[in-house]
N, C-alpha and C positions, 0 to 999 in steps of 0.2 A: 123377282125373277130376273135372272143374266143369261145373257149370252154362253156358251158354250166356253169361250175362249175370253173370257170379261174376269178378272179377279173377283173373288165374292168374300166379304171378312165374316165368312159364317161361324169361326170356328172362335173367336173372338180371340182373348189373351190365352194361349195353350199350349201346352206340354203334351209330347209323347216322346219316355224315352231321352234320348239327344237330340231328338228334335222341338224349337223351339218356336216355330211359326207355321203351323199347322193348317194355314191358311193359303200357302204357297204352293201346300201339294197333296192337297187332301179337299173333298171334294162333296159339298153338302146339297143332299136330294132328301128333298119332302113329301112324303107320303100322309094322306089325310085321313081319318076315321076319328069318334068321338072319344077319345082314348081311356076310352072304358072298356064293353063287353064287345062291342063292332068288331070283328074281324077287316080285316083288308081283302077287296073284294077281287075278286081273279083277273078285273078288267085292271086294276091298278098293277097288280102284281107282275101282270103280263107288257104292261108300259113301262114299267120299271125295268124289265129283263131285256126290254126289246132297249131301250134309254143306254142301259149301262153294257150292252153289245155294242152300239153304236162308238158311245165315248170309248172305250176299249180298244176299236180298231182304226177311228179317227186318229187317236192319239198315241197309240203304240202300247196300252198298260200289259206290261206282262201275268202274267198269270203267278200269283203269291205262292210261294212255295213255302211250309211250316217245318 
């Protein structure tokens, strides 16, 4: 676990695209269950939405448009 603001080399050697260090700006969060039949449970779900609100407005991410 890092800091908000701490480089993390989650994403290890990788590729997306023209981008080639995926590590720089892309952004790895762990969610736990026994990853079989366990669903992910509302109280995770709901940390995760309140987490990536947070990172979102701390940081400026705009909103992805497809």
């Amino acid at each position: 676990m890092l800091n908000d603001y701490v480089r993390s080399w989650h994403a290890g050697a990788s590729k997306w695209g023209n981008i080639t260090d995926m590590n720089s700006c892309s952004l790895g969060i762990e969610i736990d269950n026994n990853g079989k039949d366990d669903a992910f449970t509302d109280a995770q779900i709901n940390a995760l939405i309140l987490l990536l609100r947070y990172l979102k407005d701390q940081y400026k991410i705009p909103n992805l448009i497809l």
